[in-house]
C-alpha positions in Angstrom: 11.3 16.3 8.5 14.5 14.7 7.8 14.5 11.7 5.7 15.6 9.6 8.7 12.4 10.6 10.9 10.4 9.5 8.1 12.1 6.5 7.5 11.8 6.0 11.3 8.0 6.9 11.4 7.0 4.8 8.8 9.1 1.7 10.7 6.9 2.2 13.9 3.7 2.5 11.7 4.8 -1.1 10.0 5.3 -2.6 13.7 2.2 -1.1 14.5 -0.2 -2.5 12.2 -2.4 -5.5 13.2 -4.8 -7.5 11.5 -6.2 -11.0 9.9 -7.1 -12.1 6.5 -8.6 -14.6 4.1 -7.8 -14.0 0.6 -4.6 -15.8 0.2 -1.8 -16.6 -2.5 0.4 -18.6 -3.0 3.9 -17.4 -4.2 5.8 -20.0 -5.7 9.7 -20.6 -4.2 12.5 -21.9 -5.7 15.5 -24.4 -3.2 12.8 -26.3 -1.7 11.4 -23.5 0.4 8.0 -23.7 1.3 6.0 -21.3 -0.6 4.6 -18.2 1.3 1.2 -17.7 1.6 0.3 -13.7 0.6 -2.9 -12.4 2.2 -3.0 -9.4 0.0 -4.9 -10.5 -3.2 -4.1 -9.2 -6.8 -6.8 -7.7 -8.8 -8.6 -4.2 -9.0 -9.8 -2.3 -5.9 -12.0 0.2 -6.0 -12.5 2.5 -2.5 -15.7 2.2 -0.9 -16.7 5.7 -0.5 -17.8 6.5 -4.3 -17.8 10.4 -3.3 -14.2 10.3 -1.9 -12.0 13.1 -3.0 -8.8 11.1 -2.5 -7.6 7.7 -4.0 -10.2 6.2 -6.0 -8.9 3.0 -7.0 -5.4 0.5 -6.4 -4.7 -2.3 -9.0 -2.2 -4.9 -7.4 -0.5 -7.0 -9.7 2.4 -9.6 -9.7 5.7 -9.0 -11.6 8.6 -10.8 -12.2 10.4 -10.5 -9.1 7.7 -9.2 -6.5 4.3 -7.0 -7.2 3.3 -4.0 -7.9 0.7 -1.2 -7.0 -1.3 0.9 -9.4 -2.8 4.0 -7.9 -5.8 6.5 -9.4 -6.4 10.1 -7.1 -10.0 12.3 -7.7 -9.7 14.3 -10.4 -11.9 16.1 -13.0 -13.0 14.7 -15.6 -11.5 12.2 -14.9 -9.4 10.0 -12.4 -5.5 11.4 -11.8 -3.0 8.3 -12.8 -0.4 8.2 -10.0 1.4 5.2 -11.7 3.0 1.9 -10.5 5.4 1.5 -8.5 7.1 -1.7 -6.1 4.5 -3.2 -3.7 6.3 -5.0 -0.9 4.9 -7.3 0.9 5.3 -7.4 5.0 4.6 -9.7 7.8 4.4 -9.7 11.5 7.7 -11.1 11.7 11.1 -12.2 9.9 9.2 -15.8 10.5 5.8 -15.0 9.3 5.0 -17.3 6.2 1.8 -15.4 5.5 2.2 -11.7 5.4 -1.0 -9.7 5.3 0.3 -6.2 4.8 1.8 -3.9 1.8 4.4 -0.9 1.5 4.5 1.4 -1.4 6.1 4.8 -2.4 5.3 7.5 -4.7 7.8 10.5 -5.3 5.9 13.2 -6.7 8.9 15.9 -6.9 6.9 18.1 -4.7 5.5 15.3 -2.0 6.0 11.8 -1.1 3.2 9.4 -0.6 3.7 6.0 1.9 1.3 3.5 1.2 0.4 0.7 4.1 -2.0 -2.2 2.9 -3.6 -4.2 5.2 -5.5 -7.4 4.0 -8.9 -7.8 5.6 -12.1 -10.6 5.3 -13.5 -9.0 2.2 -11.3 -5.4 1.8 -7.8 -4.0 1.8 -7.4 -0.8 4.5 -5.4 1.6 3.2 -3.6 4.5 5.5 -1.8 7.0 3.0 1.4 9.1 4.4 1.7 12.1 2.0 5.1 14.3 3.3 5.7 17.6 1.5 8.7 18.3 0.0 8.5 22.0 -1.2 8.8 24.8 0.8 5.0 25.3 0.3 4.3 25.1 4.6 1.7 23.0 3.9 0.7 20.5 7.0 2.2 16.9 6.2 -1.2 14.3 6.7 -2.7 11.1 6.6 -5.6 9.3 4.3 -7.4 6.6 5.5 -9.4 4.8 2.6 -11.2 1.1 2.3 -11.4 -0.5 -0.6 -13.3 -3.7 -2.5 -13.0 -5.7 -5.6 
């Protein structure tokens, strides 16, 4: 798939995504603009399933100049460290003062994982978009993972 059709997909997935929220933020502004209200809330998530074989655990975290996403994959002995990378935030609209979902990218050289966060009541929803790189013919696919502080 041509970086274009993935660029593509992963804008109708964005527009796609629905949803409501309570945990909220506020980011502080700078001009006199109001300050937007995050729904995604910074801390430690752990998934819900403790026998999943995928992404075990997301730390969110705000830096200087946005946020950040820290991911762990199942491994043995123990957890795989995918690293952090940029978390941006997204709302339902240019307008939208309190966006509810995240976007994150890993590059792992041989694959490339999308990340879309979507705040919920009491857990984030997490839909994982891992694209292979390599000429290893191995079937591009989605995760779908819940997780709780």
């Amino acid at each position: 798939m041509k970086k274009s059709g993935i660029i593509f997909f992963i804008s109708i997935l964005i527009l796609s995504v629905t949803g409501c929220a309570t945990n909220k933020m506020l980011k502080k502004s700078s001009a006199g603009i109001p300050p937007l209200i995050y729904e995604i809330s910074t801390g430690d998530w752990n998934n819900i399933d403790n026998e999943s074989s995928g992404v075990t655990r997301l730390s969110i975290s705000e830096a200087e100049g946005g946020w950040t996403v820290h991911a762990w994959g199942k491994c043995h002995p123990s957890d795989c460290d995918w690293g952090v990378v940029e978390l941006r935030v997204l709302g339902d609209s240019i307008r939208d003062n309190a966006p509810k979902y995240g976007y994150a990218y890993w590059d792992n050289g041989f694959s490339e994982t999308h990340l879309i966060l979507k705040a919920g009541a009491e857990e984030l929803s997490a839909d994982f978009y891992t694209i292979f790189k390599d000429a290893s013919d191995r079937t591009n696919y989605r995760s779908f993972y819940r997780f709780k502080k």
